[in-house]
N, C-alpha and C positions, 0 to 999 in steps of 0.2 A: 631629892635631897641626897646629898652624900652622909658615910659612915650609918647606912644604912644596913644590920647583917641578915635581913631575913631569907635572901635568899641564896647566899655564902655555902651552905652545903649544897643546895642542888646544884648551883654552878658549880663546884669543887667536884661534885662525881659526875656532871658531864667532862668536866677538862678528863677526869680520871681514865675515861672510857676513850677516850680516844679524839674528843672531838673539840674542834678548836674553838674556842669562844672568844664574839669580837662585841665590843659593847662603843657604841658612840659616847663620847665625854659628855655631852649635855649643853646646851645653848641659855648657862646664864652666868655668862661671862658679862665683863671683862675683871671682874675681880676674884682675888685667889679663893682658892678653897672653895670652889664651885661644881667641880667635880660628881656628879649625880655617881649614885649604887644602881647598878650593880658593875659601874665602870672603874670607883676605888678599889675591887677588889684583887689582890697581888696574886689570882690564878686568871686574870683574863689580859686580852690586849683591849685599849682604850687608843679611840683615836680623835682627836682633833680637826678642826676644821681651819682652810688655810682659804684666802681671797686669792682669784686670780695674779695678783699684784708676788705673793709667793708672801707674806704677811701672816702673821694670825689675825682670824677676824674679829671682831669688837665683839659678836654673840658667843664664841667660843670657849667654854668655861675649863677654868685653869687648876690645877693642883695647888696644892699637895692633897695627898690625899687624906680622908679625915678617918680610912681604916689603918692610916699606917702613916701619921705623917712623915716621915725619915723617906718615905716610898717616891721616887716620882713617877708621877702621872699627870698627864695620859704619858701612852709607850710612847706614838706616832703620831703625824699629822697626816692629811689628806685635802685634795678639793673640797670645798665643802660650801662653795657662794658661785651663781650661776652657772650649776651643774643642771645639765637637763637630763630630766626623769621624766618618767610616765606619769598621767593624771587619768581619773576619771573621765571617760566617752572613747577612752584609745589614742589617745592625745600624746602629746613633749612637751615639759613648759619649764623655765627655769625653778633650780628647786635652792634654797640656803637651809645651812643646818646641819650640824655636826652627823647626824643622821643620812647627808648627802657624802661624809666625807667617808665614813664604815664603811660604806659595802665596796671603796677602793682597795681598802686592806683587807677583804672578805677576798675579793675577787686574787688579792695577791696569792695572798692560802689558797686556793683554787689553783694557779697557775705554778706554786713551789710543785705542791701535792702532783700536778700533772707531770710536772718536769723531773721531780725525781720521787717516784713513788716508793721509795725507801723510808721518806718523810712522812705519809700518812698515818695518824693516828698518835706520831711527835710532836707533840704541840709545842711541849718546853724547846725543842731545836727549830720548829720553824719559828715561833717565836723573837728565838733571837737571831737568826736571821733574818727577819726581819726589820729588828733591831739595828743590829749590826751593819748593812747597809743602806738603812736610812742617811739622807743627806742632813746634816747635823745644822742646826736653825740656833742660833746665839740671842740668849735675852736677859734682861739685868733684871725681869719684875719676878714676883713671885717667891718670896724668900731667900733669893739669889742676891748676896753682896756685889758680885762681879759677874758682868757677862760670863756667860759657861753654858755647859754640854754635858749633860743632859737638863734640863730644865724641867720646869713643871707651865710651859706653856705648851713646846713642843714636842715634848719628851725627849726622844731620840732623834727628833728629824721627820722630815719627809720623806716619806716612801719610794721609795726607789725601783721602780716594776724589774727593769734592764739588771740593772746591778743583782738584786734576787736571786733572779732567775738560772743570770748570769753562773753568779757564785756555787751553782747546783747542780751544774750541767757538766758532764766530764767534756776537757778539751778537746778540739780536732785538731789535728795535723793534717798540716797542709803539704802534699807531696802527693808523687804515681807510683805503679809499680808495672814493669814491664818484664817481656819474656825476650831471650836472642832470637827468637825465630816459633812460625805460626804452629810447625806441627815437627814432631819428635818421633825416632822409631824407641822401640823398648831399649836399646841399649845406648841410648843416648842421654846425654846427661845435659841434664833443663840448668839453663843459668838466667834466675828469678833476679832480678834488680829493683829494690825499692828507695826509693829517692826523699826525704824528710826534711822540706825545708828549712822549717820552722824548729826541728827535734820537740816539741812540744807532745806530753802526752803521752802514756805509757800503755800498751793493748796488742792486738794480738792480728794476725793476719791468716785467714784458713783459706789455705789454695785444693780446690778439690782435682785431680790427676786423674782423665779418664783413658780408657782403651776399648781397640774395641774387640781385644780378646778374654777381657777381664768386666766380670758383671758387675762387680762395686768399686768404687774411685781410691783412690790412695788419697787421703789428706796429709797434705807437707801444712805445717805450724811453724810460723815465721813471730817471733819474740823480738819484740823493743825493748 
């Protein structure tokens, strides 16, 4: 059942400590206000379950939420109908169930947190990253006069792994960088050329300069 608060402080001092908390919406949908605790609470992410079809599914329980109605919830949606999971003997067998859909947006956190480990232990920013690049899902039920975004079926959308990820990762440029010639004597003067197709991306170039009268290299620092 939702507006549930008994366990509000301990989830509220794990979010505290660093560590992200994903709670599946609950499977007793299709009508609003269905939302299970500890997934209404506005310090976690709550996700939804979506049918192959890219739909919400009929078992997929809906906001608002009943610790906060003004809140929506869930944040996100996910697969969540003929996902295959593990079973009991070592088995794969099709799994339904907002419970199939979490551990897509678990695994997304897993994948921000790899990609840019500046994020670990921010939950409020991956969070909305999260958020943020979710593919936005249009619905008219659930308190909603007028189709709109964010909803209280699919939150923010569908999870978007690519986009995420994407959004986290400093750019590459695409270009080379070449020398006029293979070897130099000391009073010869090196002309480095680097090439930027794209100019995309701001960083830095360390050319290490060896000889073989000299035991440690000259680093030349070439700046975009």
């Amino acid at each position: 059942w939702g507006g549930d608060d008994r366990y509000y402080n301990a989830v509220q001092a794990t979010v505290s400590a660093g560590i992200f908390v994903e709670f599946s919406a609950g499977n007793a949908g299709p009508d609003c206000m269905t939302l299970g605790s500890p997934g209404d609470y506005d310090c976690v992410l709550s996700t939804a379950a979506i049918a192959p079809s890219g739909e919400s599914t009929e078992f997929s329980s809906r906001g608002p939420s009943r610790m906060a109605p003004g809140m929506t919830k869930p944040d996100v949606a996910a697969p969540g109908l003929e996902v295959i999971s593990c079973v009991p003997g070592g088995q794969y067998s099709p799994g339904a169930g907002t419970s199939m859909a979490g551990p897509h947006t678990s695994g997304l956190v897993a994948l921000l947190w790899s990609a840019d480990p500046s994020l670990i232990g921010d939950v409020t920013t991956t969070a909305e990253i999260i958020r943020n690049t979710a593919r936005p899902m249009e619905t008219a039920t659930c308190g909603t006069l007028t189709i709109e975004y964010p909803n209280d079926t699919y939150g923010w959308g569908v999870i978007d792994c690519y986009a995420a990820v994407q959004s986290v990762i400093p750019p590459v440029s695409k270009g080379w960088l070449g020398c006029d010639r293979e070897n130099y004597r000391c009073e010869d003067i090196a002309t480095v050329t680097v090439y930027d197709s794209d100019l995309t991306g701001v960083g830095t170039i360390s050319i290490d300069v060896f000889s073989n009268s000299e035991p440690e290299p000259e680093i030349l620092m070439l700046f975009e």
